[in-house]
C-alpha positions in Angstrom: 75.5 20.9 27.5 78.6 20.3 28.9 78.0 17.2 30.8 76.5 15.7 27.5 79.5 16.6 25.6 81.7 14.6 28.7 79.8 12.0 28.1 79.9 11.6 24.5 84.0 11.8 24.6 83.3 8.7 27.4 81.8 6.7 24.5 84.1 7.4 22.2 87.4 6.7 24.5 85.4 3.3 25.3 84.6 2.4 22.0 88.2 3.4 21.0 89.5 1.0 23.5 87.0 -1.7 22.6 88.1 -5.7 21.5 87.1 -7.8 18.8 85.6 -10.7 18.8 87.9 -12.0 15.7 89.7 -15.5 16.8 93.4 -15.9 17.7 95.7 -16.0 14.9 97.4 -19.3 14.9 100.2 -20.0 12.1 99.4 -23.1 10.5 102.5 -26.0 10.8 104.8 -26.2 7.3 103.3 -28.6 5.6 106.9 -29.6 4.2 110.1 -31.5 5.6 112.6 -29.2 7.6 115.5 -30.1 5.8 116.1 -30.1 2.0 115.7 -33.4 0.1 118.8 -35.8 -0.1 119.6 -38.5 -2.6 122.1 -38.8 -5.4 121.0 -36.2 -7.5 122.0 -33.6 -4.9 125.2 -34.9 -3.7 127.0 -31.3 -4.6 124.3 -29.2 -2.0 125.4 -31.3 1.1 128.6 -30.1 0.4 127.9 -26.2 0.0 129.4 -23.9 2.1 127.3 -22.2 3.6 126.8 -18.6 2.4 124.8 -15.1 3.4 121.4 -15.7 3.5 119.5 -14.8 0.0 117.2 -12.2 1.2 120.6 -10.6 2.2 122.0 -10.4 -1.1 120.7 -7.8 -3.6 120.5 -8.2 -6.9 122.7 -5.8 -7.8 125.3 -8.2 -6.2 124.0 -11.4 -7.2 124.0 -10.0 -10.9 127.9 -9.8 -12.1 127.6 -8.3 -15.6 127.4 -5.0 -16.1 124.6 -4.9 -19.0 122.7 -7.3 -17.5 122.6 -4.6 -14.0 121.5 -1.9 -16.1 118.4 -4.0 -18.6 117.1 -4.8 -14.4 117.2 -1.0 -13.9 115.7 0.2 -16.3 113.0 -2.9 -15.9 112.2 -2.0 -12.8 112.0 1.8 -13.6 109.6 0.9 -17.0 107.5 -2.3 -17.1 104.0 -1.6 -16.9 103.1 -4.9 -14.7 105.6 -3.9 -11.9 103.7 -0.3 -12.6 100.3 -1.9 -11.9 101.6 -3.7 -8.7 103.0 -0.7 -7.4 99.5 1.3 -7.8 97.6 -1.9 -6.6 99.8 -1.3 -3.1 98.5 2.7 -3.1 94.7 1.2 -3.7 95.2 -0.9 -1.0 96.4 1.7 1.1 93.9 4.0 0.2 91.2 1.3 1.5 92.6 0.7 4.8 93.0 4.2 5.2 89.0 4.3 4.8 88.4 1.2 6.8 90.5 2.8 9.5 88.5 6.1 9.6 85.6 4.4 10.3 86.3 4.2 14.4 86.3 7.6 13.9 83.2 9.8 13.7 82.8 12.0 10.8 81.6 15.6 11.9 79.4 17.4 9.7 78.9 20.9 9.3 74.9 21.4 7.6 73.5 24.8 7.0 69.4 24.8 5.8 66.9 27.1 4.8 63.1 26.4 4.5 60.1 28.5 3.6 56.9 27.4 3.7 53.8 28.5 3.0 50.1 28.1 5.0 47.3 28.8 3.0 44.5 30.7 5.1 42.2 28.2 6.4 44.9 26.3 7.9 46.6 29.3 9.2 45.8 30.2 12.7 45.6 34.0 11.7 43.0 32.8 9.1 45.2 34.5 6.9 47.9 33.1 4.4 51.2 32.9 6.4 54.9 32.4 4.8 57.2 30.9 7.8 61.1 30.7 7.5 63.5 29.0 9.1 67.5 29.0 8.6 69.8 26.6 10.7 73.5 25.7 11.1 74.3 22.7 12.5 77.8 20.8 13.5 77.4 17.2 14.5 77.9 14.0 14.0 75.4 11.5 12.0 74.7 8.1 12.4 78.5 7.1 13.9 78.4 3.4 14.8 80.1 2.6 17.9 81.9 -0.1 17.8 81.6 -2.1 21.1 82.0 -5.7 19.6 84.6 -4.9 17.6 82.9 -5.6 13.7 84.6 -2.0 12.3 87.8 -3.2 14.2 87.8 -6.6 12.3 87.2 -4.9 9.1 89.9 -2.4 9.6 92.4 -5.6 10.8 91.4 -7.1 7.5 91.8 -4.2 5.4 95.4 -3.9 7.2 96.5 -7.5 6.1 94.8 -7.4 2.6 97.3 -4.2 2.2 100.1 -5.8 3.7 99.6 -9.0 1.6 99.3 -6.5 -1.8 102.4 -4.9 -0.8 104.1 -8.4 -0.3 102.5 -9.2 -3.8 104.6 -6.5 -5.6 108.1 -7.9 -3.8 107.2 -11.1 -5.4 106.2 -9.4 -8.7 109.8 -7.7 -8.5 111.1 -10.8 -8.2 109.4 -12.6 -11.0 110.1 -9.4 -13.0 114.0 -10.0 -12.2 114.1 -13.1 -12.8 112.2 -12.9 -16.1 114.5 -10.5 -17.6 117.8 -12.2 -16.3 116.6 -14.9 -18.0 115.5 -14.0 -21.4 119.0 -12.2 -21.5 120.3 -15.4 -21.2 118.7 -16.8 -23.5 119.5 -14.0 -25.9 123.1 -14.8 -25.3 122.9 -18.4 -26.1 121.0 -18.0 -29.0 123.5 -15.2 -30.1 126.0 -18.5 -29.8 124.1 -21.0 -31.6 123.5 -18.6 -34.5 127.4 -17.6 -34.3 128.5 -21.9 -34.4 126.0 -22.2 -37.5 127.2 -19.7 -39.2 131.0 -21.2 -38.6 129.4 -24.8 -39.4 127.8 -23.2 -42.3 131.6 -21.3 -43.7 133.2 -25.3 -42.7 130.2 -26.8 -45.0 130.8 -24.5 -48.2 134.6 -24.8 -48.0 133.7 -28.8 -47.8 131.2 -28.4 -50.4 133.7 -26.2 -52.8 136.7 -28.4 -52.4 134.3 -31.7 -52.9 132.6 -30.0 -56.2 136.7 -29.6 -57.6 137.0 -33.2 -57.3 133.5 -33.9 -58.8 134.4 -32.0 -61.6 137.6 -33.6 -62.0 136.0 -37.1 -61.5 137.2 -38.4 -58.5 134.3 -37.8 -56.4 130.9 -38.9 -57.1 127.6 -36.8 -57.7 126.3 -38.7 -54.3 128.9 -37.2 -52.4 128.3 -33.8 -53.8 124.6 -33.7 -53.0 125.5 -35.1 -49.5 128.0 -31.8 -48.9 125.6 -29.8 -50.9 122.3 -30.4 -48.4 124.5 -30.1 -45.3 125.5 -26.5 -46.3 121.4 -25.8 -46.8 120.8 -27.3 -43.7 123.3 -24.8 -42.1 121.4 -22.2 -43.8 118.2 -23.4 -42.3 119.8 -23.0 -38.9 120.9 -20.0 -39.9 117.3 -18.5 -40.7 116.2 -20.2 -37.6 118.3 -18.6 -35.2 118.1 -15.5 -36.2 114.4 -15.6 -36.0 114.9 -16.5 -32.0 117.6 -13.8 -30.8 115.1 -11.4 -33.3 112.4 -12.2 -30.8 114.4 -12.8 -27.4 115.5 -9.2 -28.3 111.5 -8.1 -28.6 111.1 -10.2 -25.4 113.6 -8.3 -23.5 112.1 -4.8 -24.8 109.2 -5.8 -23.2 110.5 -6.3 -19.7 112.3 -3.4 -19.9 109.3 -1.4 -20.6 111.4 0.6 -23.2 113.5 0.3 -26.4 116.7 -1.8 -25.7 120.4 -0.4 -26.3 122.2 -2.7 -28.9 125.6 -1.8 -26.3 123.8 -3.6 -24.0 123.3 -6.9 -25.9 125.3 -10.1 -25.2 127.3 -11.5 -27.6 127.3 -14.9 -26.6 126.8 -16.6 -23.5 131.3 -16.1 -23.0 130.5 -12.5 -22.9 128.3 -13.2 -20.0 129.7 -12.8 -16.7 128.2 -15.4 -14.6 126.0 -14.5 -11.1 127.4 -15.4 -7.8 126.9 -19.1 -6.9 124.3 -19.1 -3.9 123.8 -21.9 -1.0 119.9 -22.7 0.2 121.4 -23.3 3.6 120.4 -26.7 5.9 116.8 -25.6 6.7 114.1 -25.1 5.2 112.7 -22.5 6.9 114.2 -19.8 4.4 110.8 -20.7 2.6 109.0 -18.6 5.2 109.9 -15.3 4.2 109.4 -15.2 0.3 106.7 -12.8 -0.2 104.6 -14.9 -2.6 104.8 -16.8 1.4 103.9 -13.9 3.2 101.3 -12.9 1.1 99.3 -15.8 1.4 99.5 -15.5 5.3 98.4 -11.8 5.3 95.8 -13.1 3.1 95.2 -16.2 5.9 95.0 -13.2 8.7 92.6 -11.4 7.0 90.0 -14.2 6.8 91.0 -14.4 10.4 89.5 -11.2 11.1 87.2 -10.7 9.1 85.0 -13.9 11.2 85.4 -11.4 14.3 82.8 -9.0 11.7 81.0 -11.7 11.1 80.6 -12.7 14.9 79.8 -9.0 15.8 77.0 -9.5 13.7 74.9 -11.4 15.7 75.1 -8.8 18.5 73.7 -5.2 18.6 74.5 -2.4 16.4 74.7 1.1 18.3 75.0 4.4 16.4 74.9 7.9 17.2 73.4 11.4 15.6 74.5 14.6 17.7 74.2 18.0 16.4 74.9 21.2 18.1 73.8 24.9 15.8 71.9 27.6 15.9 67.8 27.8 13.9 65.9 31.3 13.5 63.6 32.5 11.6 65.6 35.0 10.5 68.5 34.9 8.8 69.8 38.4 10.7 69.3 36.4 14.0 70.4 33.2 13.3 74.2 33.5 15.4 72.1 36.1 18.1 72.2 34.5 21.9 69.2 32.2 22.7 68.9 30.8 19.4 71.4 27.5 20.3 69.4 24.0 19.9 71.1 20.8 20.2 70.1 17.1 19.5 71.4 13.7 21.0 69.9 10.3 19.2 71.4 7.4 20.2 70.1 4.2 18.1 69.9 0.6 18.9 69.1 -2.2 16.9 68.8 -5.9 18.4 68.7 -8.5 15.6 66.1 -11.1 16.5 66.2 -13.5 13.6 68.1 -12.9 10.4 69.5 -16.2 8.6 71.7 -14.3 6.6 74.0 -13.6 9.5 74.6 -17.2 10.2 75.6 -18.3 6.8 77.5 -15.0 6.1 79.4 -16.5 9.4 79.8 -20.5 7.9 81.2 -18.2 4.5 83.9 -16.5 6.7 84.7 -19.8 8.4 85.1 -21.7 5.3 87.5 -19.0 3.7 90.0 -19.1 6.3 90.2 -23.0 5.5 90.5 -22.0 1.8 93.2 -19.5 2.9 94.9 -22.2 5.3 95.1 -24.4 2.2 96.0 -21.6 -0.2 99.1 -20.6 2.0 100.3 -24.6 2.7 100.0 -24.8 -0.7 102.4 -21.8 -1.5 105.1 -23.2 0.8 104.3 -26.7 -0.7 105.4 -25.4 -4.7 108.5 -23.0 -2.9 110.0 -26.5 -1.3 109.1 -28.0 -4.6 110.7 -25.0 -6.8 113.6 -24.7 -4.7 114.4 -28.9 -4.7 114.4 -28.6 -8.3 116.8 -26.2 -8.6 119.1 -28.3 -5.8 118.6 -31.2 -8.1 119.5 -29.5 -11.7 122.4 -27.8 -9.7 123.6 -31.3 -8.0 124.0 -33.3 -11.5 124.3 -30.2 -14.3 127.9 -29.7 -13.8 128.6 -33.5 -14.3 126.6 -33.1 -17.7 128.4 -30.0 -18.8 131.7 -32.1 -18.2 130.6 -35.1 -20.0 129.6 -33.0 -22.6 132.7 -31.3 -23.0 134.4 -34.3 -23.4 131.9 -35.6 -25.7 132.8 -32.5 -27.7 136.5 -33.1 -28.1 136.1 -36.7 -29.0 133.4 -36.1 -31.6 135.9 -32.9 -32.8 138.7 -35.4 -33.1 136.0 -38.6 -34.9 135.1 -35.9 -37.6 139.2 -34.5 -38.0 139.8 -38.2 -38.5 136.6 -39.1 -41.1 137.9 -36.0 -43.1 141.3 -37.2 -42.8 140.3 -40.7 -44.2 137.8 -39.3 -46.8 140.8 -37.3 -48.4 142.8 -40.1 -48.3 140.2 -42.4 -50.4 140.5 -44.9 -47.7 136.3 -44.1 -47.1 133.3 -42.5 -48.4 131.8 -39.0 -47.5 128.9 -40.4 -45.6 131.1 -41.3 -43.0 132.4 -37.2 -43.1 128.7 -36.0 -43.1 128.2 -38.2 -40.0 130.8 -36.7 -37.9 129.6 -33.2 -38.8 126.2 -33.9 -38.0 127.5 -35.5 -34.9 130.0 -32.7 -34.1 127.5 -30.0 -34.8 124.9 -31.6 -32.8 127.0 -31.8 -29.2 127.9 -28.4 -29.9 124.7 -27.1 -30.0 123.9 -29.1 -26.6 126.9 -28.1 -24.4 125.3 -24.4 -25.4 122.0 -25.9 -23.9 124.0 -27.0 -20.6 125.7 -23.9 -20.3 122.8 -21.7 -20.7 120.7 -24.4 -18.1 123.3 -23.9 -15.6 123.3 -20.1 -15.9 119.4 -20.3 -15.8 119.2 -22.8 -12.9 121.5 -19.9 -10.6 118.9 -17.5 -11.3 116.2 -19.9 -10.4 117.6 -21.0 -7.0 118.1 -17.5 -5.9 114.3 -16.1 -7.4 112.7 -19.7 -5.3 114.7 -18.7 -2.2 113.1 -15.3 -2.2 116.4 -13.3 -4.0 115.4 -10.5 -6.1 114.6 -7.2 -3.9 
């Protein structure tokens, strides 16, 4: 008994210490230029000093403004997607926990009681006989010992699959961050459209009031009324309009936080917003390499990798084991008295001979790893893309917002002027309600550029993998 018990921890050490037959994991070349793109549109990156690496920089550091800090907190605490991440990581756990316990054999404990009953003429005492028989057993049934390695594969792929889920909530976190940084954003410009139109609007009543005075007293004409009058509804339109947006960039924002949102914590306008810190990509890049979204494709890429050594271990023989140790009687009062022991060893083999559905379950396994191949070039391909973008708005948006601040000033001082001359007599009101339109329009986009700039920051440090 002893000896076969020596020799059944021999099978198991060996099987323990068993290889796979799963390829060698080779990591596919970038598929995109080592450097970041050059050209004229991202003259201010060559420039950039170079600063800490992203993944090195929290959000709670990127991130200036204090309100904004605690709507991420609270996100990260409440929204139900980052929830569904997080228990999609424990499920994947939870499997390769399972895959992993099965190198392992499972031991059984089995207690059984049987009567049966002999009628008489198949009795031998020509009599009807009732046997018993009562058993406890501890074993070990059907354990597959894994000599080519097909459990090991699994278990490898079950590892990666739960490595690439966990990498799949990092980049959910980061999405999440990103999502609500920028919907505040866009709260707080909205906040300062609807704040100019309701200043163009108190400009365009005081114009329409004073212009209605010299209607009455004939010395301006009903054409000129009208005019002031529909630029004061069209204020009101804008009005309606932007109140509407912040309305629902508010509902947005309650939604990535998962709860009801403080009205402390709202932004004025986009001058009450401190701005995050300003970020460098670096020289190479190789940065690329570890965003999760990245590393989640590759853990998905070295899964397929493992799972061909199952499918290889297929075509080879499939060994299991049944063992039992107990004790049987026929009574239950004897069943644990000496000489009633029984054992069992039942070691299994099966060769397969011919079964096509091994080799095509081996062409799937082969042609998934080329999916995942392309799957994870493709990630890096749309990270260089998503991070050249946001090199190329940063490179030329700062010119913009300076053009359009002088564009600003000169319109402010074209419709000063217009007024000026309209009061005089010297021209008509159309040439007012021009200037106003004008002025109120280049207002409205050196909002848009401010808010594009703010947005873009965010952007270049979610695509460089910011956000944990």
């Amino acid at each position: 008994m002893k000896r076969n018990l020596f020799f059944l921890l021999g099978i198991i050490v060996f099987a323990l210490s068993g290889c796979t037959l799963a390829p060698e994991y080779t990591k596919p070349a970038s598929p995109v230029p080592a450097q970041w793109p050059t050209g004229a549109a991202y003259s201010e990156t060559k420039i950039a000093a170079p600063a800490p690496a992203v993944k090195d920089i929290p959000w709670r550091n990127f991130f200036t403004d204090e309100r904004l800090q605690k709507i991420i907190e609270t996100a990260l605490h409440n929204n139900r997607d980052l929830r569904v991440s997080a228990l999609n990581v424990e499920r994947a756990r939870a499997l390769y926990g399972i895959a992993r316990a099965e190198l392992l054999p499972a031991v059984s404990a089995v207690g059984s009681v049987s009567k049966t009953l002999v009628p008489a003429d198949l009795s031998t005492t020509g009599s009807a006989v009732t046997t018993s028989q009562y058993s406890v057993n501890l074993g070990i049934l059907s354990w597959e010992i894994d000599f080519f390695g097909r459990i090991r594969s699994l278990k490898d792929q079950a590892l990666e699959q739960y490595l690439a889920t966990e990498d799949a909530r990092r980049s959910a976190q980061i999405s999440l961050v990103s999502s609500v940084a920028q919907a505040y954003l866009s709260l707080a410009a909205d906040r300062d459209t609807l704040k100019l139109a309701a200043s163009t609007l108190e400009t365009q009543e005081t114009s329409y009031k004073l212009i209605r005075r010299r209607y009455e007293a004939g010395i301006a004409s009903e054409l000129d009324l009208r005019q002031a009058q529909s630029q004061v509804e069209a204020a009101k339109v804008d009005i309606a309009r932007y109140t509407q947006l912040t309305a629902q960039d508010e509902n947005a924002l309650s939604l990535l936080m998962g709860s009801s949102l403080p009205p402390e914590l709202l932004p004025s306008d986009l001058n009450s917003v401190s701005p995050p810190k300003d970020i460098s990509a670096g020289l190479s890049s190789e940065v690329l390499l570890r965003r999760p979204d990245i590393l989640a494709a590759e853990h998905q890429l070295k899964a397929a990798n493992a799972n061909i050594g199952a499918a290889r271990a297929a075509f080879f023989p499939n060994i299991s084991l049944t063992t039992t140790v107990g004790t049987t009687s026929a009574e239950l009062s004897g069943l644990f008295t000496a000489g009633q022991g029984t054992w069992s060893f039942a070691p299994q083999i099966i060769m397969p001979i011919f079964d096509a559905r091994t080799w095509s379950a081996y062409d799937v396994t082969k042609v998934e790893k080329e999916v995942s191949v392309a799957q994870y070039e493709k990630a890096i391909q749309t990270a260089f893309r998503e991070v050249s973008d946001a090199l190329a708005v940063r490179g030329t948006l700062n010119q913009q917002i300076a053009a359009q601040q002088s564009l600003v000033e000169a319109v402010a001082q074209t419709y000063r002027l217009s007024d000026a001359r309209y009061t005089k007599g010297i021209d008509s009101y159309l040439g007012v309600l021009d200037a106003q339109r004008s002025f109120y329009g280049v207002q409205q986009g050196l909002i848009v550029l401010r808010l594009a700039s703010l947005v873009n920051q965010v952007t270049l440090y979610m695509a460089l993998g910011g956000g944990e």
